[in-house]
C-alpha positions in Angstrom: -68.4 32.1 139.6 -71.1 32.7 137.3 -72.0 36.5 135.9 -75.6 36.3 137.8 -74.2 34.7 141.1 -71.9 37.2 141.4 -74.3 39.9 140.5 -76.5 39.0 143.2 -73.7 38.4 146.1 -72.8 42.1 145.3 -76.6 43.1 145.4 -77.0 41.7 148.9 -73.8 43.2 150.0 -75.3 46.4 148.5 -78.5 46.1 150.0 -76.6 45.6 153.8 -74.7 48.6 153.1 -78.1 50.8 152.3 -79.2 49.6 156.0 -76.0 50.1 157.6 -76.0 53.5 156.1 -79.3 54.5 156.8 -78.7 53.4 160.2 -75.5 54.8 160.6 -77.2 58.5 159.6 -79.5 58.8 163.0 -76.6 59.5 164.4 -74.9 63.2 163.1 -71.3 61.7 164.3 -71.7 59.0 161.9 -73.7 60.3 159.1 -71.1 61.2 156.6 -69.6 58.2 157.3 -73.2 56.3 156.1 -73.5 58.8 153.4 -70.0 57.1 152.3 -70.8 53.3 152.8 -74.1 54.1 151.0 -72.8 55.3 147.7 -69.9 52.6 148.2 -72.3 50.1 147.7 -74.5 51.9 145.0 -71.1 52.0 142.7 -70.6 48.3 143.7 -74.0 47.4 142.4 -73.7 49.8 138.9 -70.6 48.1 138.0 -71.9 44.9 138.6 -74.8 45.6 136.6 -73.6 46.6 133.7 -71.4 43.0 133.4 -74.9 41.6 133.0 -75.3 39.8 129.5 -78.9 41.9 129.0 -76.1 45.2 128.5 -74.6 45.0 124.7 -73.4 48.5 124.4 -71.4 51.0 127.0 -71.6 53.8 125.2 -74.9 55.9 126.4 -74.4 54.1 130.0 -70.7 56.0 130.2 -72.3 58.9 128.3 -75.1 59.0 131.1 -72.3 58.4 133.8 -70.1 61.2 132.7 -73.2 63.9 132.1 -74.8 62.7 135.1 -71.6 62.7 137.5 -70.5 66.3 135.5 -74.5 67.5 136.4 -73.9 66.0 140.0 -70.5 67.7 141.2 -71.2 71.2 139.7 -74.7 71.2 141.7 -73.4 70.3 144.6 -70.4 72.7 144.2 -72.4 76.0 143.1 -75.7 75.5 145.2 -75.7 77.5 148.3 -77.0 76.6 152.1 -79.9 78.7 150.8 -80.2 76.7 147.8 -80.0 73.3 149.1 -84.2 72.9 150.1 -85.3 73.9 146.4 -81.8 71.1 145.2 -82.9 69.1 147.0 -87.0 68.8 146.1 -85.4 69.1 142.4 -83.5 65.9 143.1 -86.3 64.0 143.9 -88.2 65.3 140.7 -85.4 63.4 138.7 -86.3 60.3 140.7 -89.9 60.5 139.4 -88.6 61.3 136.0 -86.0 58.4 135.3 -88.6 56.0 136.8 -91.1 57.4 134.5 -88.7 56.6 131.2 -88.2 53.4 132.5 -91.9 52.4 132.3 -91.9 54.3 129.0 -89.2 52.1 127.8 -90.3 48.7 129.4 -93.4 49.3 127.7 -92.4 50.5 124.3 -89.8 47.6 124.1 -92.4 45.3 124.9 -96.1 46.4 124.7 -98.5 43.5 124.3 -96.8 42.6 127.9 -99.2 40.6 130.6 -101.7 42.1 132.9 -99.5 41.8 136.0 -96.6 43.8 133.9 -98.7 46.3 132.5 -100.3 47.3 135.8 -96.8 47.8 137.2 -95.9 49.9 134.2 -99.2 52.3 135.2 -97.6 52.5 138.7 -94.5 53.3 137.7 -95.6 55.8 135.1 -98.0 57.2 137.6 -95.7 57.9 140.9 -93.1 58.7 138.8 -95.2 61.4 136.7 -96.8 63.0 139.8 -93.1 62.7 141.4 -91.4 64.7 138.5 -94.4 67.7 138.2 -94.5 67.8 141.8 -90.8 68.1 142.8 -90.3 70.7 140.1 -93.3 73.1 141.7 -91.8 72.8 145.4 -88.5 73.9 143.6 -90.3 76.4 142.5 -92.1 77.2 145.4 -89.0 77.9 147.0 -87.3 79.7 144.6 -89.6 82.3 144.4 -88.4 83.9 141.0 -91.3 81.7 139.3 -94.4 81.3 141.0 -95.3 82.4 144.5 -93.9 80.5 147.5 -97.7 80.7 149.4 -100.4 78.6 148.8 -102.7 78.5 145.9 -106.0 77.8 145.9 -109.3 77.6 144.7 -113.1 76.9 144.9 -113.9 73.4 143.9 -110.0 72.2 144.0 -110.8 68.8 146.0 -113.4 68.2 143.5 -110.7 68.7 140.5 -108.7 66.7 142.4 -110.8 63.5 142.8 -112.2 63.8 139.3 -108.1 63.7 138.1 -107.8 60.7 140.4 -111.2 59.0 138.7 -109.0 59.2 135.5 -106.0 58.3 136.2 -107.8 54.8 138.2 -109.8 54.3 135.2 -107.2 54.6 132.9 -104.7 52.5 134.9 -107.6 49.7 134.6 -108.1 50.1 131.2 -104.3 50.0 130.4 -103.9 46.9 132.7 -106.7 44.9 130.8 -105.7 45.4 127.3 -101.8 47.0 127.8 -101.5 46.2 123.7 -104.1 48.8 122.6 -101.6 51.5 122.1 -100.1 54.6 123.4 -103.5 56.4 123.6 -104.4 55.3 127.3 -100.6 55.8 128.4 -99.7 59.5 127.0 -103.4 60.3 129.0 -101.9 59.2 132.3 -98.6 60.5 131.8 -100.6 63.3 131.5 -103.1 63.2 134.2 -100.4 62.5 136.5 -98.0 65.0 136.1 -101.3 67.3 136.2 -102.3 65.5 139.4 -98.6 66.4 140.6 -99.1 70.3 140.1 -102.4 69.9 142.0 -101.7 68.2 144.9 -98.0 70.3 145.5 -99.9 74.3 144.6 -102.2 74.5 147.7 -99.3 74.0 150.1 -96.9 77.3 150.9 -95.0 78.7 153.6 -93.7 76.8 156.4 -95.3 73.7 155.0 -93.0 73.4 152.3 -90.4 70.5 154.7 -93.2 68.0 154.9 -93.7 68.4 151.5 -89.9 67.7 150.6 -90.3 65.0 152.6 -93.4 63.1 151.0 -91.6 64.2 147.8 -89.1 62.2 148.9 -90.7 59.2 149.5 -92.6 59.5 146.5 -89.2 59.2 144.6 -88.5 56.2 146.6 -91.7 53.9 145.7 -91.0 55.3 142.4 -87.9 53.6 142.3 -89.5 50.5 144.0 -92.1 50.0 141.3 -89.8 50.5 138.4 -87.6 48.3 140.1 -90.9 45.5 139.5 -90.9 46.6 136.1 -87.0 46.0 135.5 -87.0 42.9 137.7 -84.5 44.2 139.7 -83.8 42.8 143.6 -82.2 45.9 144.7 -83.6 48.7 142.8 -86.8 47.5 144.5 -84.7 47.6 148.2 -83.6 50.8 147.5 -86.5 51.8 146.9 -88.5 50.5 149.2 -86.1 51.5 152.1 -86.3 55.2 150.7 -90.2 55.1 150.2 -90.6 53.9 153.7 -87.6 56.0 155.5 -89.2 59.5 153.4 -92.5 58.4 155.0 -91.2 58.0 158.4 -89.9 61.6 158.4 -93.2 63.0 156.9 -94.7 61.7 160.0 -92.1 63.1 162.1 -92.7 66.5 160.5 -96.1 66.4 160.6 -96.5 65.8 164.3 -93.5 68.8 165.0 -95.9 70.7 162.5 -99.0 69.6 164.5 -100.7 68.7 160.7 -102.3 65.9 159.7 -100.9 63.2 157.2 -104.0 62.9 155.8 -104.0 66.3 154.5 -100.7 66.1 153.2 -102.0 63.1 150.8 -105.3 65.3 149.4 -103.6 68.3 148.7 -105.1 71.3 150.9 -102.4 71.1 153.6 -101.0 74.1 155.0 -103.3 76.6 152.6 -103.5 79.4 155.5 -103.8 83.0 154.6 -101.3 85.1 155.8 -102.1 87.8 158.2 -104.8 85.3 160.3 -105.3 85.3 164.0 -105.3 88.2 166.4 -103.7 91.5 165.4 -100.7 92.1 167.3 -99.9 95.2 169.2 -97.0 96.7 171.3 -93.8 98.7 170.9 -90.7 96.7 170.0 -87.8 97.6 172.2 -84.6 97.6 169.6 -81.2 97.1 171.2 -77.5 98.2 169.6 -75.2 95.7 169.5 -72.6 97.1 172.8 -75.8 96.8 174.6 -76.6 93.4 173.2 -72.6 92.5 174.1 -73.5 93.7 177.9 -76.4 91.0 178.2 -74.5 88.1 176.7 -71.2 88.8 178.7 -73.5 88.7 181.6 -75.3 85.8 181.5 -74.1 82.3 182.5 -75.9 80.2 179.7 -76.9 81.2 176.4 -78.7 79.3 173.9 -79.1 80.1 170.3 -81.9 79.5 168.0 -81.4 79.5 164.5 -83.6 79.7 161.5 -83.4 80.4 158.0 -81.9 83.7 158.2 -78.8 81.8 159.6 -78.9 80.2 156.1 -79.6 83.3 154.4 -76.6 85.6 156.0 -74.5 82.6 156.4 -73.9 83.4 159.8 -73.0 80.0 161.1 -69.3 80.2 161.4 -70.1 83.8 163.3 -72.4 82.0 165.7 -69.8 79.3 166.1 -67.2 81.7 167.2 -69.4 83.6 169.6 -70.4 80.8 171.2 -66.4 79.8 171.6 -66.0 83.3 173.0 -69.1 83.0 175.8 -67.5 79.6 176.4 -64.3 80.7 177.7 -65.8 82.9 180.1 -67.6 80.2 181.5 -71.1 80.2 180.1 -73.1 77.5 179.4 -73.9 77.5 175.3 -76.4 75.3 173.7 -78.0 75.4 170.7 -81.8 74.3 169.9 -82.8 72.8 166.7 -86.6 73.1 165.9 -87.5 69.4 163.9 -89.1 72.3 160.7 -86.1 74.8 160.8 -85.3 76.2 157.6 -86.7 74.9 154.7 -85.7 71.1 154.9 -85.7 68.4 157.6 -82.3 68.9 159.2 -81.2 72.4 157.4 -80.0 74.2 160.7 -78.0 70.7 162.0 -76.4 71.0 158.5 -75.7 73.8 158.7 -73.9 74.2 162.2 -72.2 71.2 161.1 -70.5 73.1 158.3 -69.3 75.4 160.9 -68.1 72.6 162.9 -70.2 73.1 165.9 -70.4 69.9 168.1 -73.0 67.6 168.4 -73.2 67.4 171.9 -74.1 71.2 171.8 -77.7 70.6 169.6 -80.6 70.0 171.6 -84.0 69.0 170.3 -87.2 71.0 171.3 -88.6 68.1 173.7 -85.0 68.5 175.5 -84.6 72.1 175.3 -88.0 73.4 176.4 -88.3 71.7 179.7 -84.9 74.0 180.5 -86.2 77.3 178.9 -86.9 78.7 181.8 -83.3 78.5 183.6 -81.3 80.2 180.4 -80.4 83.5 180.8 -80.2 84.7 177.4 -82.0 83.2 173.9 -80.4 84.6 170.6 -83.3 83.8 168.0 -81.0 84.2 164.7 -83.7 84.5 161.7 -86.1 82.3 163.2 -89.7 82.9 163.6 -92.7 80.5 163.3 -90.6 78.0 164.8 -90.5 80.4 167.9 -93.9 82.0 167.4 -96.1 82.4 171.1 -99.1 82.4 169.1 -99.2 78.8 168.2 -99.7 78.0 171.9 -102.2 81.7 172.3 -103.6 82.2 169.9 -106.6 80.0 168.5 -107.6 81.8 165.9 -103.5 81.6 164.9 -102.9 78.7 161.3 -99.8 78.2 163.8 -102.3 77.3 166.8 -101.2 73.9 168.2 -97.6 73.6 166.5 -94.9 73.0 168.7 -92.6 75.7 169.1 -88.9 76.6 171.1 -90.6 78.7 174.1 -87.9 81.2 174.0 -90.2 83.6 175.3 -89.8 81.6 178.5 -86.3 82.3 179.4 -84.9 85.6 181.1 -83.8 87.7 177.9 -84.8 87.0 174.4 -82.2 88.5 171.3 -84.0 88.3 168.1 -81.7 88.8 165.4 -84.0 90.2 162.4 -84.0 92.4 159.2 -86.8 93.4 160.0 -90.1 93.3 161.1 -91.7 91.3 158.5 -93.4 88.1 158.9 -91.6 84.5 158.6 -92.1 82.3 155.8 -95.8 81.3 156.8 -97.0 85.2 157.0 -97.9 85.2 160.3 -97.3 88.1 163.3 -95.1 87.2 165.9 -96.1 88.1 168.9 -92.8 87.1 170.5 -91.2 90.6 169.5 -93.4 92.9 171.8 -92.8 90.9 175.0 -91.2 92.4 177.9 -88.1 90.1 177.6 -87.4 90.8 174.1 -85.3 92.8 172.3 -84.7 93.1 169.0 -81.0 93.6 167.0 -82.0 94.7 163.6 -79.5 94.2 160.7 -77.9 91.1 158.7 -77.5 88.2 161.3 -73.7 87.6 160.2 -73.0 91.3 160.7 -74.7 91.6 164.2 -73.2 88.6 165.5 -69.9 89.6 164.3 -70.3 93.1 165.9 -70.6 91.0 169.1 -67.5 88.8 168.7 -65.6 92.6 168.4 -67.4 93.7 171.5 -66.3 90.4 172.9 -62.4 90.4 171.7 -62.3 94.2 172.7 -63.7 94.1 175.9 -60.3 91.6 176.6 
């Protein structure tokens, strides 16, 4: 069999597993397993690659493999829960970047190239450049040590914007029509575009930041796709395309849970609320101790927890999932609901409580938990608070107004595990903690909860 016949069998094959693994993680039983079949098939399609006749020397490919692989295991090893939003977005960023060189390289090896090459080179350059900049102010964002995590803005920004835009279209024709004119036009739309990236990422903050990981994401994807034009490669551009399109997907997905508009995601000023907007609350906050919190649980017939990013914070999980075993064997009904924006990346709390192997068939989605609210006896919000927030359905004058929340407030007793008092992550009063259902367990999450599971094992 022929080098390039072989190539491509193992490129379809590749491309079948991407599907299959993609498919394969809708369903949290099977993800890892997709995860698995996924990477099989990338590794298939590298070492296949590299037998190509185009590839004369090994020796900066297993350089890059080694670094990279190094670079890859000690991130994933030494990044907390905490960390893995701000790992993630940084990820991405490295996507943009590595498509960028590519259209560097393509060009510089060859750059008196054809129109149709040269305008695939300025798409490459340009989603990887606003990719990279982009990725690397989310991380940032949510880091916190750097720059602020809330939203930055200013008078005139959409007009910066669209006259960064003008540039970057008129350079892009320029370079297209004479590519050979030299690296003038090209270093300007690196440039531009990494500019462009800082621009459109700075005026979102707070609890914004998942749909932004997620457009990020699929940036990185169509990234991929276009250098994958540049490279002629079949199944970078699959890969690419099936990333770009899945990221896109789950932006939408987001956005509705978020009750935002895609639009505004693409120009920039999305989620650029001011903290402390909407009506002032008022009321007295009714703390509870954590024997009487024990007396209200060991009472109740079902329970459902709500966590948020203070789960991840405290790393409380394996706590919660040994509480809820406890409640269990006295015959209560447990659940867990699982807000689509928890945390600070799509599917941070199901990771999470997947960690702490907590099963499946205990997560429930808003739509499916909501309708029930009303029955449960006790809701134990663990760190969570916009995703839980009364105001977005009361309050119009709320930047929350029209989200869909958990309506915890709904059922008999609400727990809210909390530091303190301050705010959540978009800066906004929660009116939930001054209702005559609530009470309110101050303290680290993991330390309250495990207060309870004593109450629990002493009480036998």
């Amino acid at each position: 069999m022929k080098t390039e016949t072989l190539v491509n069998l193992v490129y379809i094959l590749s491309a079948i597993t991407f599907i299959l693994g993609f498919k394969m993680m809708t369903s949290p039983q099977n993800a890892r397993r997709g995860n698995f079949i996924s990477a099989i098939g990338m590794i298939s399609a590298i070492i296949v690659t590299v037998m190509l006749p185009e590839v004369i020397s090994f020796t900066w490919l297993l350089g890059g493999v080694v670094v990279g692989s190094l670079v890859g295991v000690l991130l994933a090893y030494l990044t907390p829960m905490t960390g893995m939003p701000q790992m993630v977005g940084l990820l991405n960023g490295f996507g943009g970047l590595a498509s960028l060189l590519v259209s560097w390289a393509e060009y510089h090896l060859m750059p008196d190239t054809t129109h149709y090459r040269a305008f695939v080179i300025f798409l490459t350059l340009m989603i990887g450049a606003i990719t990279f900049s982009g990725s690397v102010i989310a991380w940032a964002k949510l880091e916190e040590k750097f720059i602020s995590g809330k939203a930055v803005v200013f008078k005139g920004q959409h007009i910066v914007n669209a006259s960064i835009v003008a540039l970057i279209v008129l350079g892009g024709i320029l370079f297209t029509m004479n590519p050979g004119s030299g690296y003038q036009i090209y270093i300007a739309m690196v440039v531009f575009s990494l500019i462009l990236g800082v621009m459109l990422v700075i005026p979102i903050g707070g609890a914004d930041m998942p749909v932004v990981i997620c457009l990020l994401n699929s940036y990185s994807g169509m990234a991929a796709c276009a250098s994958g034009f540049v490279v002629i490669n079949n199944l970078l551009i699959v890969a690419g395309a099936l990333v770009g399109a899945s990221g896109i997907i789950l932006t939408i997905i987001m956005c509705k849970a978020m009750n935002r508009s895609v639009a505004n995601v693409f120009f920039g000023g999305f989620g650029a609320t001011t903290a402390g907007q909407g009506q002032i609350v008022q009321g007295e906050v009714k703390p509870m101790s954590a024997s009487d919190a024990y007396l209200v649980l060991e009472a109740a017939s079902s329970v459902v927890f709500v966590p948020g990013y203070g789960l991840a914070v405290s790393q409380a999980q394996h706590t919660v999932r040994e509480l809820a075993e406890l409640l269990e064997k006295k015959g209560c009904d447990v659940r867990y609901a699982i807000h689509p924006v928890a945390g600070r990346m799509p599917g941070h709390m199901n990771v999470l409580l997947a960690e702490a192997n907590v099963s499946y068939d205990h997560l429930m989605e808003m739509d499916a938990i909501n309708p029930i609210m009303e029955t449960v006896d006790v809701s134990v919000v663990i760190g969570a608070n916009d995703v839980v927030n009364p105001a977005a359905r009361e309050d119009k004058s709320s930047p929350l107004f029209g989200m869909p929340i958990i309506d915890v407030d709904k059922s008999r007793t609400v727990i809210v595990l909390k530091r303190s008092m301050n705010p959540g992550f978009a800066g906004v009063d929660n009116p939930l903690f001054f209702k005559q259902n609530t009470r309110m367990l101050f303290g680290d999450a993991k330390a309250s909860i495990q207060s309870l599971v004593n109450e629990f094992k002493g009480s036998h």
